[in-house]
N, C-alpha and C positions, 0 to 999 in steps of 0.2 A: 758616601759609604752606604751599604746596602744593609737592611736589619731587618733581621725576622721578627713578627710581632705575635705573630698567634700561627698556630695549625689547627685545620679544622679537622673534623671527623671521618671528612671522604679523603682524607691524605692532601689536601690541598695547603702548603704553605702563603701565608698572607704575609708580603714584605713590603718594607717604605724604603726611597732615597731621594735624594736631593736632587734636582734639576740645575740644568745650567743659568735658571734666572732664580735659583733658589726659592722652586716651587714644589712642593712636597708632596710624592708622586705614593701611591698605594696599587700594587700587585700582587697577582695572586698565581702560584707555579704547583702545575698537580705531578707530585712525585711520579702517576702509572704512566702519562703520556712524555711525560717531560715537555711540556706546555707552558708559556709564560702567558700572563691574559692581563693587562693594563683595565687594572680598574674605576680609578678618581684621582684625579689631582686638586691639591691646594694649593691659590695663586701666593702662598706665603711660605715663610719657614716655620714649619710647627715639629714643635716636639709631639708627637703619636704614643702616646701611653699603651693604647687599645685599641683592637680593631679588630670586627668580624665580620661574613658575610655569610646572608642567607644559604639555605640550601639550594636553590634554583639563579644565585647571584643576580638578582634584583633590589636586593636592600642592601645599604653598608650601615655599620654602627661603626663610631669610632670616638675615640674619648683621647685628648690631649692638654696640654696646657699652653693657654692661651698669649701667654707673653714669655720672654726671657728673664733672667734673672734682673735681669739692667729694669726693661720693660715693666716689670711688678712693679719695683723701689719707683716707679714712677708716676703709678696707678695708683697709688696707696692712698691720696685723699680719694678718690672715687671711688664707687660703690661697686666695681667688676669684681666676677668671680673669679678666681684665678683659673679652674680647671671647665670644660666644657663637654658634654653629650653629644653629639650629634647622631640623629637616623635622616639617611640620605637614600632618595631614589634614584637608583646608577641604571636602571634599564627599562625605559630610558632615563637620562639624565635630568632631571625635574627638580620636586623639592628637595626641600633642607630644614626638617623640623629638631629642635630642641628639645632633648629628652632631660639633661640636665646641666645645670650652670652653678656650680659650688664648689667651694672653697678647699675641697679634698679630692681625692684622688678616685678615680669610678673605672670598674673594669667592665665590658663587656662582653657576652658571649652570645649568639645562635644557636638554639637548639636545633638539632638535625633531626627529622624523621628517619624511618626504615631507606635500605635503600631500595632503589627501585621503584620507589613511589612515585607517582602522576602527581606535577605540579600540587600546590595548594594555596590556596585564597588566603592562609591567615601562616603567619610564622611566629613565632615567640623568641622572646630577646630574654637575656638576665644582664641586672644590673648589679654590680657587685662595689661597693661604699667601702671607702677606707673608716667609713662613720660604724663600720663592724656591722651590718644589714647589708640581707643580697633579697633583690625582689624580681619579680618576671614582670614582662610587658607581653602583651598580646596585641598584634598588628594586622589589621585586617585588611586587604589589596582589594583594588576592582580588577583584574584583567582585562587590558586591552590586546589588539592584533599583534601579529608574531611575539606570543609572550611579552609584553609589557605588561609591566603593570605600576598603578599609584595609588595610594595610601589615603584610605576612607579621611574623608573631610566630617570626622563624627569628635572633633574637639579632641579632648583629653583621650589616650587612649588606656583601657585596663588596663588594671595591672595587680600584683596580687606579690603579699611578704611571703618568701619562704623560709628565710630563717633570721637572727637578729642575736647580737651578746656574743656575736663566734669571736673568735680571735687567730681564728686558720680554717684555711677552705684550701680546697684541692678541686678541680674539675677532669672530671673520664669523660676525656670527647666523645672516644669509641662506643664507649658502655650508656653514654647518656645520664651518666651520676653525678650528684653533688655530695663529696664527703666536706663534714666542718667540726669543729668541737666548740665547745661552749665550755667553758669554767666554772667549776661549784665546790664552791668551799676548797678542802684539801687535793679535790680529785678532779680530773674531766671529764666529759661526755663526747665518746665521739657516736656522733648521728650524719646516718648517709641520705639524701634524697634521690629517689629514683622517677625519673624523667618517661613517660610513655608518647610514643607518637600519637596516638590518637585519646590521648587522656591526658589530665593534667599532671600531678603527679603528685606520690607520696614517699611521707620517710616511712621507710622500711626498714633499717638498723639503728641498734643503739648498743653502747659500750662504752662503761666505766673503766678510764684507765687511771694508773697512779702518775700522771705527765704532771710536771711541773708548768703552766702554761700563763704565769703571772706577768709577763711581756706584754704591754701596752700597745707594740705595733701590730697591726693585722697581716699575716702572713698569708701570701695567697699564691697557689701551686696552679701553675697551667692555666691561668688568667691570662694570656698574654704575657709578656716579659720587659720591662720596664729594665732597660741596661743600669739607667743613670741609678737605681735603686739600688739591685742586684749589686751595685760593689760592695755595698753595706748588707751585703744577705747574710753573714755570717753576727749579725748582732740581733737577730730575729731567730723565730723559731724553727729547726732544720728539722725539717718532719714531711716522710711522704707516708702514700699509701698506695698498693699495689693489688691487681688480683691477678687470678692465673686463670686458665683455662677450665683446670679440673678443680674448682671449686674454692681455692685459695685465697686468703684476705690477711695479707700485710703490712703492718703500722712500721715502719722505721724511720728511728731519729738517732741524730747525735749530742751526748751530753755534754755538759762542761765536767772538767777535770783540774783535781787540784793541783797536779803537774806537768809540768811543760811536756817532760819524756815520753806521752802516754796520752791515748786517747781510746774515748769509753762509746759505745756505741749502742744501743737496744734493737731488736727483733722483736716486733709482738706476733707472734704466732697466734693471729685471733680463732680462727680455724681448729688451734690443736689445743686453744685454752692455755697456754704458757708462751711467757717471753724469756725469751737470751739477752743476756747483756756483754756485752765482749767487752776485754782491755786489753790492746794491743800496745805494746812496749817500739816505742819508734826508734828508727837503725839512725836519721838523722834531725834534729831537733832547730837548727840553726835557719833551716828555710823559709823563708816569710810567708809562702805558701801557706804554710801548715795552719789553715781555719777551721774546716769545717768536711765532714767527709761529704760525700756526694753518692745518693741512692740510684741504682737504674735497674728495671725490670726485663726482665729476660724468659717470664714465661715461667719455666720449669724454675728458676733459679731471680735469686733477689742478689744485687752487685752492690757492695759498699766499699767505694773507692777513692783512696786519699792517694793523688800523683806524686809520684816518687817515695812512695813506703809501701803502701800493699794495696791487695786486691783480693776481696772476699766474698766468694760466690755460697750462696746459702740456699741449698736445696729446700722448696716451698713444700716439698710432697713428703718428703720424710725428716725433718728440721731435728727428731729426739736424736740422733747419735751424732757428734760432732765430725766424727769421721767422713761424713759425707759431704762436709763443705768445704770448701775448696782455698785453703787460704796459700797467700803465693805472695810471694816480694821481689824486691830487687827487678832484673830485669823481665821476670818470666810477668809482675804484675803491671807491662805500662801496657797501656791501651792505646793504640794507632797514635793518632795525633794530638788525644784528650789532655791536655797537660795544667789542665785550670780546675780549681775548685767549684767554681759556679757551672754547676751542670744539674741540669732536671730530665726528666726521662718522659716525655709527653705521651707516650704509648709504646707499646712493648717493641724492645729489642731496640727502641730509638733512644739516643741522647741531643738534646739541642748544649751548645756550651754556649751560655750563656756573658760571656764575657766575648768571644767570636762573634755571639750571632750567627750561629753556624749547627745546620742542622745533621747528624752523621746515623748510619744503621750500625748496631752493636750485634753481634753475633759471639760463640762462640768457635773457635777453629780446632775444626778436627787433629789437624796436622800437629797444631800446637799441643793438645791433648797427650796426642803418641807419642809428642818427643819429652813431652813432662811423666810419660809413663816410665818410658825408658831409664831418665835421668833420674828422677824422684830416688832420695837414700830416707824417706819416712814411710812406714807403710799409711799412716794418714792421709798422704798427697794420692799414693799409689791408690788407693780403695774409693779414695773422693773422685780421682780423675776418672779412674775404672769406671765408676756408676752415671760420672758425669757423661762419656763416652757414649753407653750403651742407653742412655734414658734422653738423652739432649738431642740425639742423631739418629733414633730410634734401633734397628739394625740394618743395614747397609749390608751389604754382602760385604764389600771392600773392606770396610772397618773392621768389621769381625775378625776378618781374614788378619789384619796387623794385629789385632787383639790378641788372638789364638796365638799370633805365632811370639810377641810379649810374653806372655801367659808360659809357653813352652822354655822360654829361655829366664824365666825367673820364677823357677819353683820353688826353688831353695831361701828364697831374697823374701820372701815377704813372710814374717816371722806370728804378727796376731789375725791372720788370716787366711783361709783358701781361696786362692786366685780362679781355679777352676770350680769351687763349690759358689762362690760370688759370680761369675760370670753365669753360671746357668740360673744361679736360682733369680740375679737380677734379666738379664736374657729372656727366660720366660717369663716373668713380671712385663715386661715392657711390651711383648706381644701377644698374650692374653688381654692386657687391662684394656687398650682400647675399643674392644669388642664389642663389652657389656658393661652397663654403668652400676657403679660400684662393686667391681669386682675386683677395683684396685685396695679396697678393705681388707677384701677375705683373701685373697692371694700372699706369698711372703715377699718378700725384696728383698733380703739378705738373708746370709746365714749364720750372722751376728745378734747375738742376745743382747749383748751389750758392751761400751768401749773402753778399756778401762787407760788407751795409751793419750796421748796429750799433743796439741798445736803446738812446735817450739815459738814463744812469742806472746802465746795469743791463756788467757784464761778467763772461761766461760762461766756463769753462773746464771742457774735459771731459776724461776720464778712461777710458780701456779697464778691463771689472771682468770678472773671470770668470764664466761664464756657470752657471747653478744646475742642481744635479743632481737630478734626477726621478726615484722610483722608485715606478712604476704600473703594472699591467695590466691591459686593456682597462676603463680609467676614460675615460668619455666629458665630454661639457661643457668647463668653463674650461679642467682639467688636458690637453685632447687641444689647444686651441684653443692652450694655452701651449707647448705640446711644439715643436706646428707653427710655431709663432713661433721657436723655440730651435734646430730644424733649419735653417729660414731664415736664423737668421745664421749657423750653423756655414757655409752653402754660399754666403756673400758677398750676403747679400741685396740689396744695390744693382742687383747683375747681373742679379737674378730679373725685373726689371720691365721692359717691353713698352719699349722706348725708340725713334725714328726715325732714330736715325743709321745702321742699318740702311736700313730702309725710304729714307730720304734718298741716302746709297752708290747702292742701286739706281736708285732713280728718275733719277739721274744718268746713269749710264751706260746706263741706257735713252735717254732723250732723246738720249743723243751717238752711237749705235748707229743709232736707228729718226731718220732721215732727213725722211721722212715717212708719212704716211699717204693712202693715197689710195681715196677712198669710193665705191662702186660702187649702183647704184640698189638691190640685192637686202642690203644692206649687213654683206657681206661685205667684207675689205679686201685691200689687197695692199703691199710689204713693198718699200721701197729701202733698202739697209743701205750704211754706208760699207763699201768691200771690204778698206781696210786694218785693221780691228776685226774680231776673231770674230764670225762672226751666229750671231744669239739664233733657237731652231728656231719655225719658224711657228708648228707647235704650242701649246708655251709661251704665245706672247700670245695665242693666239685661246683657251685654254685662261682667260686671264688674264682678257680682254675679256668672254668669257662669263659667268666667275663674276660679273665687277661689273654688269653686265644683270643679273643675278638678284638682286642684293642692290640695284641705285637700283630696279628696280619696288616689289620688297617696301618698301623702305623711302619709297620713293612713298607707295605707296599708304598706308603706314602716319602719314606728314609730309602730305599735299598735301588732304587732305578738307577740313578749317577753312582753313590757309593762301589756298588757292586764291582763295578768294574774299575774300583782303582783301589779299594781294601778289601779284603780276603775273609770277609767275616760270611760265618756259612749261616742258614736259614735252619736253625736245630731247636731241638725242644729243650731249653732252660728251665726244669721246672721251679728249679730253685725262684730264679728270679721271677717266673711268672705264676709263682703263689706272692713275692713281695709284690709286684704289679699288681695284682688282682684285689691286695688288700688295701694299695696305695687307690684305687679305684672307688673303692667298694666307700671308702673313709671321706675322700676327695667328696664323693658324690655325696654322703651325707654332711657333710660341714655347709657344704655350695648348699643341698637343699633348707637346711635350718635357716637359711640368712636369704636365699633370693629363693622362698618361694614365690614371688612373681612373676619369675622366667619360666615356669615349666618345668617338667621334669624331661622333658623332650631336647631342652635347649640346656639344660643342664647336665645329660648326658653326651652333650655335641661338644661343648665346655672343656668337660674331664677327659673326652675323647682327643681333642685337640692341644690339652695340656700335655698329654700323653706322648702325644705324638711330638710333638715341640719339643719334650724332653729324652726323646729316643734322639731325635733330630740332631741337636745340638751336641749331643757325643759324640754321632757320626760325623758331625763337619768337628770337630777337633780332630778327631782321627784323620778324617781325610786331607787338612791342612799340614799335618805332622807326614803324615806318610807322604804328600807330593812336596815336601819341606826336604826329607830323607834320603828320596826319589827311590824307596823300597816300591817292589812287585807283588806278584801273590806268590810268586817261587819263596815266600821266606814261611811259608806253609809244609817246607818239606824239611825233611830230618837227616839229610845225606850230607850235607858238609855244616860248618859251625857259623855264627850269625857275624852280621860287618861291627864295623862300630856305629852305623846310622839305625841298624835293628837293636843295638843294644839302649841307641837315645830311646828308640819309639819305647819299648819295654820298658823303661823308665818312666816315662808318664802316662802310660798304660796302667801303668803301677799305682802313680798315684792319682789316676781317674777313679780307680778303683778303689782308691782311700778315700777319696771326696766321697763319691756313690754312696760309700758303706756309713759314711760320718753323715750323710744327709737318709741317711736308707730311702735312697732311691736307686731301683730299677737299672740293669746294663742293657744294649741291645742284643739282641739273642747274636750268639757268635763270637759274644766277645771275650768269655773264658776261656774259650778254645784256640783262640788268636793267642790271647796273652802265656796259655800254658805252650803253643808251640815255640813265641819267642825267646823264653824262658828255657827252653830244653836248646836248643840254638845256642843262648847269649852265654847262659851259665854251668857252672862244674856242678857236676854230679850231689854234690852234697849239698849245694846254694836251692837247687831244684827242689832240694827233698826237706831241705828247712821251712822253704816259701809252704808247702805243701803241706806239712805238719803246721803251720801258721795263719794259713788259710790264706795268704798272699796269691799264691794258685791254685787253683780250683779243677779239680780233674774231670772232665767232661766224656760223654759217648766217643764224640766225634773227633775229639784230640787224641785217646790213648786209641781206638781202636787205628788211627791211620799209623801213630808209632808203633804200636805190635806187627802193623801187616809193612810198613815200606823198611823197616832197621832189620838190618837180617841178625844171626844171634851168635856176632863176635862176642869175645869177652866183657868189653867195655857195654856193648847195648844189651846182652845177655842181666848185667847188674842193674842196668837201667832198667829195663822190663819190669824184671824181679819186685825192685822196690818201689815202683809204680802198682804193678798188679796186689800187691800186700797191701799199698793204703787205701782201696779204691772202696767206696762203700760196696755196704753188700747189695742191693738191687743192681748196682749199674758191674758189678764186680762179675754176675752171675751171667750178664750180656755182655760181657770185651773178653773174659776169659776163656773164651772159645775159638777165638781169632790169632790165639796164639797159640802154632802146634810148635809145641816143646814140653819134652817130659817135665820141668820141674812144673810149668801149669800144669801139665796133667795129674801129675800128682796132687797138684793144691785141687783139683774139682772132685778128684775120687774120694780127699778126706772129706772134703768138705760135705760131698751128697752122702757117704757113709754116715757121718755124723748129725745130717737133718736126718735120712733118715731113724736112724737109729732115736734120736728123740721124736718123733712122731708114735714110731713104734710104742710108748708109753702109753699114751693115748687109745690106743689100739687095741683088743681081742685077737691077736695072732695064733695061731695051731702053730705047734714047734715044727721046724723044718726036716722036712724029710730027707733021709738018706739017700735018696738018689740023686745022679748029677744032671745036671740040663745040659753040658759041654763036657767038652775031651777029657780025659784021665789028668790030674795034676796030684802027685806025691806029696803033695802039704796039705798036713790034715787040719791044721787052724786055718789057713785060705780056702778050702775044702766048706768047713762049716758056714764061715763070713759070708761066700757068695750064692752058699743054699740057700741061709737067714734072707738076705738083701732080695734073689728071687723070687721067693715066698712072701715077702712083704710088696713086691711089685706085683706080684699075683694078686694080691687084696688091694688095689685100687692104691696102693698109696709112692706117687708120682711128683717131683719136684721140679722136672726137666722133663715137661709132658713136649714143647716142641725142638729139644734136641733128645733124637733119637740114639747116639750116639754115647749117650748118656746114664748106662743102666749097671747092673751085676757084673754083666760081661765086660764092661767097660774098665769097672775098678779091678777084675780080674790081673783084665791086661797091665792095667800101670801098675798092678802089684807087683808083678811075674816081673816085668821091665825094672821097675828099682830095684825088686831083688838081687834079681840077676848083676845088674851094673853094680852094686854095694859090693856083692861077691868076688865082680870081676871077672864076670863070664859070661859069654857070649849067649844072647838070648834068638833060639831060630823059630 
């Protein structure tokens, strides 16, 4: 039989089997090449406890026991050791000196330098004692021709204690660490050692945890794999330890429990300062499996897996709300062929099963993800899977696209959450953070404050732990990535992240401040402020107004090239939304500078600029997956016949884009009220239109009402339509579309209306009474007689509301008087 004993650093698996004269053979298979390479043989049958090989596979260490069971009972008056050391020269084949000869059990390991490195003359070895002490050896080579080399004839070789009293050790091939804890009093210590290639090394963490660790046996993680042990691994201490990439450090173990039905499990979140403890209620209790869970690391995500009852994926990066991690049973929780408790995880995304001998990659599957989106009746799986999707697989174009289109068909289904306000806010999280380091702080990841629904099965209680003491100087990678994790909670990291209640605050008190806005052809604005509020300096908004010009082109231009040409969205001026851009900006950029000022304000405006546009981005591809999902055109832009049933879906979650948006106060892309008010006059009756619209559900735009006034000619039904569009429209934008509609009742609405500004203006004024003579033809009404002398006479004196429609003066309101008149009367006006 073939049995894996150790994996080294550079992915190389180290395996032993039996020969046909039962001489016990040691190989070594490197996972990138698929390479087998026959290392040593032993003319005997030995059991292999241990075994490593150099970096440049010139030296083997290997630790076994020396007789069989039968063999010992035989030895017993003689003074043999039972267990044995050996460091052997395999290249070439030479000595065979003895590192150690005693009565316990010895693990070995090879430290690895960087890779890439030019051969070296000295290698270091650890010895790892079931006598609870792990020490190094230092081995120094002569090099001979084509790479040989043999082993300085200088006696005893160095060697040096690095730790002693642990009772569990862990080894990080990859990372070159030694994690162990040592026992004190009520509590433990756990202390890490950190291994340099070209230095010796030092402990550089420490952390008091509340572990129960009063176990006699030495438990040792990633030492090699001792099968005949390992079937007893569930009477030792089941504890690993994990890191992640962005700066993560995970303790997990399994407890004992006082009932059979139920098993208790820890998370120590060393990183966020609190541990989770879970108790999972088991579906069946009868299996004789049921020992011990089994931990495996997965990077973004820590796997605590008992075969045949569940599988519980626990997000490393945001561990505070349960919702995110991912617990699953029955069939959705078995894992490929894993079906044993004895499993270790020797470097990310690997599990070796220890009872096989058998080394496997662990991954997570997209496919599977989708179809647990679909299936899931929790929204807890729904929101876990969701994030686990877009954070595990970063964004894929593909994925997205099944996302979106999930997303579309289950609006209604997910009850303690926004599916579309989740998707974008986790969406841009995922493609920001990688950019700039720690910008995964200050950025948000959900749009969740907090969880208040439940795992069915599962109840969590967490625990404040003290946070772990680092001792480093300028050590860069994981140790710098953990630090900055560890300052972040010292300074309340909740607080650290970008949130809109701010942003929200403002936008409020703007809107109840700025009155309106009134749009000038050069489009420039001007400013009516309530006089009992402080006004806001001109300045400031047109400072505001500017910036978000500069960031909807950029981000135009960067969204609208493919868009353009499959949804209908026009390039118009939003001011509405690009005052809330401008202050999403304005806020963004001072939060980003309070927290990195060491990026710049250069690189932190390239930042906000980039969030910006990611978050213009990611509307438009919902939009564009719904609309080629529908297979609508841009013909659903015209007002001539009424909308399908596939314009009535889009309008729907159109609808509640727009509710997301407003619940997160963020930004639409420019074009998008105008889409949504044309699908809306399309999809729905007359009075649904005009509720949405008193409601603010749609939003009356330039660019939508004046194409309804000019393409609806003024049957009856579009004639009422008009009407009660043109009545709710503000007044700046009221004063630019009401001119595009020639028909007397607008007419008459612009005559009162400019008789009535001016006439209040006139207050204001020193006017001379108007004189009795007429400016135009003889008219028999002596009160419209006076009104259009007064109105001339005041146009006389400079004072002008409608300076560029000319069409627009005394003579004007003449005519639509004489015209109502007349038609009131019933008589023909020539």
């Amino acid at each position: 039989a073939l049995y894996i004993v150790n994996v080294e650093r550079n992915g190389k698996v180290i395996y032993t089997w039996k020969g046909n004269q039962r001489n016990t053979h040691i190989g070594l298979y490197d996972l990138q090449t698929k390479q087998n390479e026959h290392l040593y043989m032993f003319e005997k049958d030995l059991h292999i406890i241990s075994c490593s090989v150099n970096n440049e596979r010139t030296l083997l260490a290997v630790s076994f026991r020396q007789y069989s069971e039968e063999e010992t009972a035989s030895q017993l008056l003689q003074s043999v050791s039972k267990y044995l050391t050996l460091l052997i020269e395999i290249h070439p084949i030479n000595n065979v000196r003895v590192l150690k000869a005693v009565d316990s059990c010895v693990r070995v390991q090879f430290l690895y330098p960087v890779e890439d490195r030019n051969a070296s003359t000295e290698s270091r070895l650890l010895l790892v004692s079931e006598d609870k002490y792990i020490e190094q050896f230092d081995i120094h080579v002569v090099a001979e021709e084509e790479h040989k080399v043999v082993i300085q004839k200088s006696g005893q070789l160095p060697r040096a204690k690095v730790a002693d009293d642990l009772v569990w050790a862990q080894w990080d091939m990859m990372e070159q660490r030694l994690f162990y804890i040592v026992p004190k009093e009520s509590k433990s210590t756990l202390r890490c050692v950190q291994f340099y290639p070209d230095e010796n090394f030092n402990s550089i963490l420490e952390s008091h945890l509340d572990i129960s660790v009063n176990d006699t046996q030495l438990k040792l993680v990633n030492f090699g794999y001792n099968y005949s042990q390992d079937q007893d691994a569930s009477k030792s201490l089941n504890l690993q330890v994990f890191t992640s990439k962005a700066g993560g450090l995970c303790l997990c173990c399994s407890l004992a429990s006082d009932t059979l039905d139920e098993i208790v499990y820890s998370i120590y979140f060393l990183h966020k300062g609190y541990n989770k403890t879970f108790t999972v209620a088991l579906e069946r209790t009868e299996s004789h499996q049921l020992k011990e869970v089994a931990f495996m690391n997965l990077d973004y995500y820590v796997a605590a897996y008992l075969p045949g009852q569940f599988l519980h994926l626990l997000n490393i990066q945001h561990p505070d709300l349960l919702c995110y991690s991912l617990f699953l049973t029955g069939e959705d929780a078995r894992i490929g062929m894993l079906q044993n408790c004895y499993i270790q995880s020797p470097f990310m995304s690997t599990v070796l099963d220890c009872g096989a001998g058998s080394l496997y990659g662990v991954s997570i599957s997209d496919s599977a993800l989708l179809q647990l989106l679909h299936k899931s009746k929790h929204d807890s799986q729904r929101l876990a899977a969701l994030h686990c999707a877009l954070l595990y697989f970063q964004h894929t174009e593909d994925l997205e696209r099944q996302i979106i289109q999930w997303i579309s068909e289950n609006l209604s289904t997910c009850h303690s959450f926004d599916p579309i306000q989740e998707f974008i806010i986790a969406s841009l999280y995922c493609r920001m953070c990688p950019e700039t380091q720690n910008l995964d702080k200050l950025l948000p990841y959900t749009s969740l404050l907090d969880w208040i629904g439940v795992v069915p099965g599962v109840i969590c209680a967490t625990d404040i732990i003290s946070l772990p003491v680092l001792q480093f100087q300028n050590s860069r990678g994981f140790w710098e990535k953990l630090n900055s994790n560890l300052e972040s909670v010292k300074y309340a990291e909740p607080h650290l992240h970008y949130h809109n209640n701010v942003l929200r605050r403002e936008w409020r008190s703007l809107s109840e401040e700025v009155v309106g806005l009134l749009l000038c052809s050069f489009g420039d604005f001007c400013l009516f402020t309530n006089q009992r509020e402080e006004r806001r300096s001109t300045a400031y908004l047109r400072n505001i107004f500017e910036n978000a010009k500069k960031y909807v082109l950029v981000s135009f231009v960067f969204t609208l090239s493919y868009f353009a040409r499959l949804v209908p969205l026009f390039e118009e001026e939003d001011y509405q939304q690009q005052l809330l851009m401008g202050l999403m900006v304005a806020q963004l950029k001072d939060h980003l500078m309070r927290h990195l000022q060491y990026v710049g304000r250069k690189k932190i405006d390239q930042i906000v600029l980039d969030y910006v546009a990611n978050l213009l981005n990611l509307i438009h591809r919902i939009m564009k997956e719904v609309w080629r999902r529908y297979q609508l055109h841009s013909y659903v832009f015209c007002f001539d016949e009424r909308g399908s049933a596939g314009e009535f879906a889009v309008f729907h979650i159109m609808s509640r884009i727009l509710e997301a948006a407003n619940g997160m106060c963020m930004p639409l892309p420019p074009g998008f009220h105008s889409l949504h008010l044309g699908l809306g006059v399309r999809c729905l009756p007359l009075h649904t239109v005009l509720h949405y619209i008193d409601n603010g559900v749609l939003q009356l735009t330039e660019t939508c009402v004046r194409k309804l006034l000019k393409d609806l000619d003024d049957t009856e039904q579009n004639e009422k339509l008009k009407f009660s569009i043109v009545m709710r429209l503000p007044e700046a934008l009221g004063q630019k579309v009401r001119l595009f509609w020639n028909h007397p009742i607008n007419a008459n609405l612009i005559a009162r209306k400019y008789v009535k500004l001016l006439l209040e203006k006139l207050e204001n004024r020193q006017c001379s009474r108007p004189s009795p003579e007429r400016f135009s033809g003889p008219v028999e009404f002596l009160p419209l007689n006076y009104l259009t002398n007064m109105l001339a006479e005041i146009e006389n004196q400079g004072v002008h509301l409608y300076e560029k429609q000319d069409h627009v003066n005394a003579r004007f309101v003449e005519e639509v008087a004489l015209k109502h008149t007349m038609t009131f009367l019933g008589l023909k006006y020539s």
